[in-house]
C-alpha positions in Angstrom: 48.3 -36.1 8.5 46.7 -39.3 7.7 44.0 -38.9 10.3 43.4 -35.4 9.0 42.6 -36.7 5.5 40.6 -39.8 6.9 38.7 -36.9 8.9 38.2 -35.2 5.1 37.3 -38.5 3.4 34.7 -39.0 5.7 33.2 -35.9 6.0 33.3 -36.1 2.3 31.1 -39.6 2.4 28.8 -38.0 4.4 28.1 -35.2 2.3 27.8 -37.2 -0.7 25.7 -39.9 0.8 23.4 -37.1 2.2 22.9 -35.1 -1.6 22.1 -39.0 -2.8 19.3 -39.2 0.2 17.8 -35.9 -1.1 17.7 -37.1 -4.4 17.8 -34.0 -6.0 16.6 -33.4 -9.8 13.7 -34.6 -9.8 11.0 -33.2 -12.1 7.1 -32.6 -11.9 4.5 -31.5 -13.9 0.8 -30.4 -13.0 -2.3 -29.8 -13.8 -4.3 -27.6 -11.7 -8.3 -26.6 -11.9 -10.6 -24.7 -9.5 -11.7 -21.4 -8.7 -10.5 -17.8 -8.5 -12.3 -15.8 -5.4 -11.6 -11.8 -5.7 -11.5 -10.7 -1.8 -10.9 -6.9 -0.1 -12.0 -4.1 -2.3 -11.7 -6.4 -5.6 -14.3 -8.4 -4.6 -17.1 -5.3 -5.5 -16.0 -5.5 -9.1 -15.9 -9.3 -9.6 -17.8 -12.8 -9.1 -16.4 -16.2 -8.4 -15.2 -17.5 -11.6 -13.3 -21.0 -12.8 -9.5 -21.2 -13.2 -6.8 -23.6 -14.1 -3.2 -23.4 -14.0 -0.5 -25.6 -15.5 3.0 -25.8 -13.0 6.6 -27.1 -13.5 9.2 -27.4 -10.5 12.5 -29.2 -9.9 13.7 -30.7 -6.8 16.4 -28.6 -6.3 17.3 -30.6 -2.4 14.8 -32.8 -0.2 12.5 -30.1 1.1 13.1 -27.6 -1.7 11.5 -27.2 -5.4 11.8 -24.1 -8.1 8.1 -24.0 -9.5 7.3 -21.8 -12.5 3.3 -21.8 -12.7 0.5 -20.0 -15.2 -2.7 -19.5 -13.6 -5.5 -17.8 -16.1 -9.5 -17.5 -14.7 -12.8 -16.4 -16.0 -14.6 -14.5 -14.1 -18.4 -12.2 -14.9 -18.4 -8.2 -13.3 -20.0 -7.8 -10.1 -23.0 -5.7 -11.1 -26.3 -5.7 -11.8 -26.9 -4.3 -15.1 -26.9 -6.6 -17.5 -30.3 -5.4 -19.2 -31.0 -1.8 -19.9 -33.8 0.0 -21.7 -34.6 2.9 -23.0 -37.1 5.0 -25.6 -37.3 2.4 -28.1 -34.5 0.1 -27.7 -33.3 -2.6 -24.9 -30.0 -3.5 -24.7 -28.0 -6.7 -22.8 -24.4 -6.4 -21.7 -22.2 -8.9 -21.3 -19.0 -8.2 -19.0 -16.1 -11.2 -18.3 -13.0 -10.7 -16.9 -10.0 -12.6 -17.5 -6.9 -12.8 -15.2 -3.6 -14.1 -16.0 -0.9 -14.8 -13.8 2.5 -15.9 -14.1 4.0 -16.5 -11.3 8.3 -18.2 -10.1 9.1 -19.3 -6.7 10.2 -21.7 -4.2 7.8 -24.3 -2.6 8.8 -25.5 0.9 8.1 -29.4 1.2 7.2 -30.4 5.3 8.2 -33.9 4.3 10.8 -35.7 2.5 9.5 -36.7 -1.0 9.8 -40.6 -0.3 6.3 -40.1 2.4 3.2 -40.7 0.2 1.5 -37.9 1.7 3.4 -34.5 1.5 2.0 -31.2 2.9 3.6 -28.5 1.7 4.2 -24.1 1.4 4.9 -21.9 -1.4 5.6 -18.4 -1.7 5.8 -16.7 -6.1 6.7 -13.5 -7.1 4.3 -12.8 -10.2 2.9 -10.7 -13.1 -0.7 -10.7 -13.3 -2.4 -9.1 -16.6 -5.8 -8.1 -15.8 -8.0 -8.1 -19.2 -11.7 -6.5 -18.6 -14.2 -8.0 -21.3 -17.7 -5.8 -22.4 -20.2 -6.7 -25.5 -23.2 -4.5 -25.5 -26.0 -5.9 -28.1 -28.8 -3.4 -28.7 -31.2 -3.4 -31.3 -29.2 -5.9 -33.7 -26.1 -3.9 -32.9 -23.0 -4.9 -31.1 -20.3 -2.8 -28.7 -17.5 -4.5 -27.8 -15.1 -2.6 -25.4 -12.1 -4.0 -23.7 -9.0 -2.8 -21.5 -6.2 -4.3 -19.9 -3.9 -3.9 -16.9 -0.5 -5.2 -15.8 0.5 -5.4 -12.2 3.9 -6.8 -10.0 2.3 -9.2 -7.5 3.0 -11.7 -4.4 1.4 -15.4 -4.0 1.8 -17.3 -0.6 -0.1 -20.5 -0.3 -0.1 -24.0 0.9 -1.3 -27.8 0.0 -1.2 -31.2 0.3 -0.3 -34.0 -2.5 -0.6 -37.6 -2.2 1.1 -40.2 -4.3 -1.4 -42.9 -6.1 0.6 -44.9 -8.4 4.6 -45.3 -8.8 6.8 -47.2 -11.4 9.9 -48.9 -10.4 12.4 -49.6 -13.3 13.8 -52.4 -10.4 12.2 -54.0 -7.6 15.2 -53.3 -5.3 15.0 -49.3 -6.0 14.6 -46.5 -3.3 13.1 -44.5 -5.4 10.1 -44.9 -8.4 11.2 -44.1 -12.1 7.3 -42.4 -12.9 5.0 -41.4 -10.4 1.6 -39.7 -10.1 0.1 -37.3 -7.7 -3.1 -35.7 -6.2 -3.2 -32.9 -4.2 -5.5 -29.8 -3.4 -4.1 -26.2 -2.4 -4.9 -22.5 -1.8 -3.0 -19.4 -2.5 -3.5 -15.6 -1.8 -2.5 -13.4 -4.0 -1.9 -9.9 -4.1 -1.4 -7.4 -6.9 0.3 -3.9 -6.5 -1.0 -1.5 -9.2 0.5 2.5 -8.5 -1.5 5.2 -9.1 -4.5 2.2 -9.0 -5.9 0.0 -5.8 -4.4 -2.9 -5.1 -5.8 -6.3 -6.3 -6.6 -9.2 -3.8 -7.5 -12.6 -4.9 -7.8 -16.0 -3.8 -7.0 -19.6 -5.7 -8.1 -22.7 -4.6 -7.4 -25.7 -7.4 -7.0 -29.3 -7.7 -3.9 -30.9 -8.7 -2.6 -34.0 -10.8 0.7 -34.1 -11.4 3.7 -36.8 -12.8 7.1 -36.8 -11.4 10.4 -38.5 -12.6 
């Protein structure tokens, strides 16, 4: 009996000792800019445009975080007539798209978070909100048209982040009280719209990001 509950206490030890390597709960925060690239069939209806994103995870174990992220990109219609004439008048017109994306998942860490350099995968469910922009201007008048649609979409990706500074609250600590991050990363993305084609789109951002 007594070796069966040192067995127990042990095992216990072990367990707890191993949660305390993992250092779960830790927090991060990011800020995320680059571009948005439409590919497959969206690609005919727009152009390259900017994008940013703001992302907030938890380190839920050692090679596991929850990220919640929002992703929203500019982007001009791929065609080719932005200035049309007629008898008597000439017209411009102005078409943006915006795309907004919010998107929940886990993100797969390849290295423990005490390495400096961490590559890592992720993988969001997401609703992306597709908002199509057009402001004609023709002799001193002005048409402004607009139209949105909502879709159920996928995001797999994967990056890299390095650490660049840390704060200790004691020299003797394993691990940092503040630190800060850099990182690149790319993510495809895939909207499902029925009765509509399917959306395909590619984000590639930089990242700077705290974690304590």
């Amino acid at each position: 009996m007594r070796i069966r509950a040192l067995m127990v206490a042990v095992g216990l030890s072990v367990a707890l000792s191993s949660v305390a390597w993992a250092q779960p709960g830790t927090v991060f925060i990011e800020g995320q800019g680059g571009a948005m690239i439409p590919v497959g069939d969206f690609r005919h209806d727009q152009n390259i445009g900017g994008a940013y994103s703001i992302a907030a995870g938890y380190e839920m174990v050692e090679f596991l975080d929850l990220m919640l992220q929002f992703t929203h990109s500019f982007n001009d219609n791929d065609n080719e007539r932005d200035t049309f004439s007629g008898p008597g008048f000439v017209g411009h017109s102005n078409e943006t798209n915006q795309t907004f994306v919010v998107g929940i998942g886990p993100r797969f860490d390849f290295l423990p978070s005490d390495y400096r350099v961490r590559p890592y995968g992720l993988f969001q469910v997401e609703w992306d909100h597709f908002v199509y922009f057009n402001q004609v201007d023709f002799n001193h008048h002005t048409l402004i048209s607009d139209d949105d649609q909502d879709a159920f979409g996928v995001q797999a990706g994967l990056g890299i982040e390095g650490t660049v500074f840390e704060l200790y609250e004691h020299r003797a600590d394993r691990y940092p009280l503040l630190e800060l991050t850099v990182g690149v990363n790319g993510s495809y993305h895939h909207a499902f719209q029925p009765g509509r084609p399917d959306k395909q789109f590619v984000t590639t951002l930089a990242s700077f990001g705290v974690r304590f």
